[in-house]
C-alpha positions in Angstrom: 28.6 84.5 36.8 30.1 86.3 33.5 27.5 87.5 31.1 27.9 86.9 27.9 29.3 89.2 25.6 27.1 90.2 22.8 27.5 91.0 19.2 24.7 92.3 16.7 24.8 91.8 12.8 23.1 93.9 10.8 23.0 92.7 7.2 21.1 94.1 4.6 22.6 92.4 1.2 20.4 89.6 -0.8 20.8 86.7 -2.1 23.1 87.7 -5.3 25.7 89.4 -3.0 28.4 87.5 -1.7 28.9 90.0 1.5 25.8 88.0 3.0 27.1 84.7 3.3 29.9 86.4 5.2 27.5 87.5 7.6 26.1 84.3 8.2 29.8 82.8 8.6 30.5 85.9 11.0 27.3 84.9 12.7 27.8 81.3 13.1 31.5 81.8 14.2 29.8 84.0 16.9 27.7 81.3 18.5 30.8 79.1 18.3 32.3 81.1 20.3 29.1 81.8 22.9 28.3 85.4 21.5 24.7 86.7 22.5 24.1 87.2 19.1 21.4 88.8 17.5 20.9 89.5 13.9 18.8 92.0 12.1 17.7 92.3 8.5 16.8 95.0 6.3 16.4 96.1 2.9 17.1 93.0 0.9 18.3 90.9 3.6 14.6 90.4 4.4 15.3 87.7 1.5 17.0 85.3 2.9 14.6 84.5 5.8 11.5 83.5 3.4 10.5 81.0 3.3 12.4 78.6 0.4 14.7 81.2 -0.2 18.0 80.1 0.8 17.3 76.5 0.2 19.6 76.7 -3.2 22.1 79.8 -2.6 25.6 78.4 -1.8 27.7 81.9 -2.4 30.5 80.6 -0.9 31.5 77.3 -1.9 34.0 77.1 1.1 31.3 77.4 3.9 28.0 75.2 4.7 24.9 75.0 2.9 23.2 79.1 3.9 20.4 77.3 5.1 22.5 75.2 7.4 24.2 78.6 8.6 20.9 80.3 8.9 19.0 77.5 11.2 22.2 77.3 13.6 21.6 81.1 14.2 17.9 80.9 14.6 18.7 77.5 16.9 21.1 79.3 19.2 21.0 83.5 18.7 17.9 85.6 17.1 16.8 86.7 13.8 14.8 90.0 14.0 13.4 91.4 10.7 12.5 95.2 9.6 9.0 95.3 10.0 8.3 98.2 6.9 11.1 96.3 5.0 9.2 92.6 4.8 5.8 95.0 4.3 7.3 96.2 1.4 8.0 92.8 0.2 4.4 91.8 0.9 6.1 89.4 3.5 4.4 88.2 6.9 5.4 85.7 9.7 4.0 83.0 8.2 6.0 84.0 4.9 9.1 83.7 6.9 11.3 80.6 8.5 10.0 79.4 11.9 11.8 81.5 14.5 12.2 84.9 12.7 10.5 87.7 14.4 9.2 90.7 12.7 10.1 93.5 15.0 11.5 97.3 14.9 15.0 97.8 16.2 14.6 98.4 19.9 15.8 94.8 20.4 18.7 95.8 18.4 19.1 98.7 20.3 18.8 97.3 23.6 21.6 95.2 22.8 24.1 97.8 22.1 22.8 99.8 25.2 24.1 96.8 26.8 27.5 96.9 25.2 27.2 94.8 22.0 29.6 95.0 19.3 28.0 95.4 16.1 28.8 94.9 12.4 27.2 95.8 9.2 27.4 94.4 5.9 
């Protein structure tokens, strides 16, 4: 049996920069086409996985709803968050959507050990 090839996505715009719904398109085009995918968030990225957050941003108008985007990655790949960059933020697991794990980046890491592409945004 093939293993799936993986990919990691390491975003770290907010909610006011339009290079962040491109990362959730990248990331949902990804699972369409059965990418281990795993995406970590940092700095302001931390934003759009609190809870209520994404609800209203629509950057794109061309692409779903983020929240829709978001959900289908937590549904079918991972969502790892920067544990000093949601402490910063005052944010906690129960701050964040159901799903998201606050961890450091070994997962990440582990990932690309094991020959993961990776992209940055």
């Amino acid at each position: 049996m093939e293993t799936r090839k993986k990919l990691v996505i390491m975003l770290t715009r907010g909610l006011d920069d339009e290079r962040s719904s491109v990362a959730w398109s990248i990331a949902n085009g990804a699972i369409n086409n059965d990418l281990d995918l795993t995406v970590f968030l940092t700095s302001s990225g931390v934003d759009w996985v609190r809870k209520g957050a994404a609800d209203a941003a629509h950057l794109n108008p061309l692409d779903p709803p983020m929240l829709e985007m978001i959900q289908k990655v937590l549904d079918e790949g991972r969502i790892l968050v920067c544990p000093p960059c949601a402490k910063v933020r005052g944010l906690s697991d129960n701050d964040l959507l159901d799903g998201v794990v606050i961890v450091g980046s070994t997962p990440m890491h582990e990932a690309i050990k094991q020959g993961a592409a990776t992209l940055s945004f």
